[in-house]
C-alpha positions as a Python dict, from the first residue, in 0.01 Angstrom:
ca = {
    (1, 'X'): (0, 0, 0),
    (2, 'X'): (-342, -148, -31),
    (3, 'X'): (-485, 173, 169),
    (4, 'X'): (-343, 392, -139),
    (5, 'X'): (-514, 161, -400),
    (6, 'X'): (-811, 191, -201),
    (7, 'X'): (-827, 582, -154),
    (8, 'X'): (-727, 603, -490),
    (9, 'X'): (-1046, 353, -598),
    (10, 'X'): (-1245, 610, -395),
    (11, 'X'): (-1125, 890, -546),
    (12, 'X'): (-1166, 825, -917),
    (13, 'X'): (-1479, 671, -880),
    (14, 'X'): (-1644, 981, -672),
    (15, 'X'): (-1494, 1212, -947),
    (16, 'X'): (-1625, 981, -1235),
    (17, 'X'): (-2018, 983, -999),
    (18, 'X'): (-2002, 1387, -965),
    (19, 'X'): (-1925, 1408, -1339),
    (20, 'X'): (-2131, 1203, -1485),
    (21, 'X'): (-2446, 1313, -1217),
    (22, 'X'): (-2745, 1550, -1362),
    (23, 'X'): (-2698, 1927, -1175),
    (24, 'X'): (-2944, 2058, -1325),
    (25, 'X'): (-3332, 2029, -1183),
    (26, 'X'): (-3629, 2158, -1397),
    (27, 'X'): (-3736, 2514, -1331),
    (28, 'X'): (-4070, 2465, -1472),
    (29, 'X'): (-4110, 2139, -1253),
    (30, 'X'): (-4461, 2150, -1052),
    (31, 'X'): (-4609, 1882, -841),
    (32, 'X'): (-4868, 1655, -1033),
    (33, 'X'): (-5278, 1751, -928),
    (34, 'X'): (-5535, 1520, -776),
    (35, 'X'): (-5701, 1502, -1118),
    (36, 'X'): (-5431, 1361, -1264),
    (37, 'X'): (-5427, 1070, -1131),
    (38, 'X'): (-5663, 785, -1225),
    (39, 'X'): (-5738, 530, -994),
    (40, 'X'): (-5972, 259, -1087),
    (41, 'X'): (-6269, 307, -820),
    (42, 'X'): (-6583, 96, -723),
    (43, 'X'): (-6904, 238, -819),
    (44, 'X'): (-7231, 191, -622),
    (45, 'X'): (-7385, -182, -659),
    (46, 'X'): (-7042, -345, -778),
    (47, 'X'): (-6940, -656, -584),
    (48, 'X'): (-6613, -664, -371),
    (49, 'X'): (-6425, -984, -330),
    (50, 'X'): (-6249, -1027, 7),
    (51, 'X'): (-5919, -1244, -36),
    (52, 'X'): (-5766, -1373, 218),
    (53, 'X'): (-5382, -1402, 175),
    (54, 'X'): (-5183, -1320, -119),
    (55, 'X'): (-5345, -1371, -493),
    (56, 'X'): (-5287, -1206, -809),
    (57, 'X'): (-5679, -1077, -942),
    (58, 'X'): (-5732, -961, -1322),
    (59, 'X'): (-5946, -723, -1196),
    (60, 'X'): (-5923, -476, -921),
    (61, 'X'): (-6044, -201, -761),
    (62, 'X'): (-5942, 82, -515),
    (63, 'X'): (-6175, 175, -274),
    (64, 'X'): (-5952, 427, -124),
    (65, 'X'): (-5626, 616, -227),
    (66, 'X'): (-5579, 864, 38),
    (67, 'X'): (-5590, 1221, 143),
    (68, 'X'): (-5359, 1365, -176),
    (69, 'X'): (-5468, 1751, -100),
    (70, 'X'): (-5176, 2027, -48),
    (71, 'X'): (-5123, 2264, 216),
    (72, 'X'): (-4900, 2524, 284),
    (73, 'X'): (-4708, 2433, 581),
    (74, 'X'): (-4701, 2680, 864),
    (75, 'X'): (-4505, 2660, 1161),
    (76, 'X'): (-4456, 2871, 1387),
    (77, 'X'): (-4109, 2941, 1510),
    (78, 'X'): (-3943, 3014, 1908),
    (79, 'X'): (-3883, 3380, 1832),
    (80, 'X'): (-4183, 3453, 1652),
    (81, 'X'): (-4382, 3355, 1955),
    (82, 'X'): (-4180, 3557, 2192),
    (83, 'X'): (-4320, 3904, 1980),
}
């Protein structure tokens, strides 16, 4: 009898997740540019503290943020070679 409750449980509460869920994605949705981020940098001169361990700073500074550039991704598949 408890198995019942339980696939019962399991049942509602999927049905109550897939209802109340957003289906619907943004069309006009496009991946946010390198210029739009800003990232507090150093500039030439500034001094850089080196802190050992953990410890919360009021001021900060990133002195790199990665390689954020986009590129089409192309792969070349088994049968495409084979041509």
């Amino acid at each position: 009898m408890n198995l019942v409750w339980a696939l019962a449980i399991l049942v509602v509460s999927y049905a109550i997740t897939a209802l109340t869920s957003k289906t619907t994605k943004p069309k006009d949705a496009i991946p946010a540019r390198l210029s739009e981020f800003v990232f507090p940098t150093h500039e030439e001169g500034t001094p850089q503290p080196v802190i050992f361990g953990e410890c919360w700073t009021g001021d900060w500074m990133v002195l790199y943020y990665g390689n954020l550039s986009t590129e089409s991704i192309r792969a070349k598949s088994e049968s495409s070679k084979k041509k």
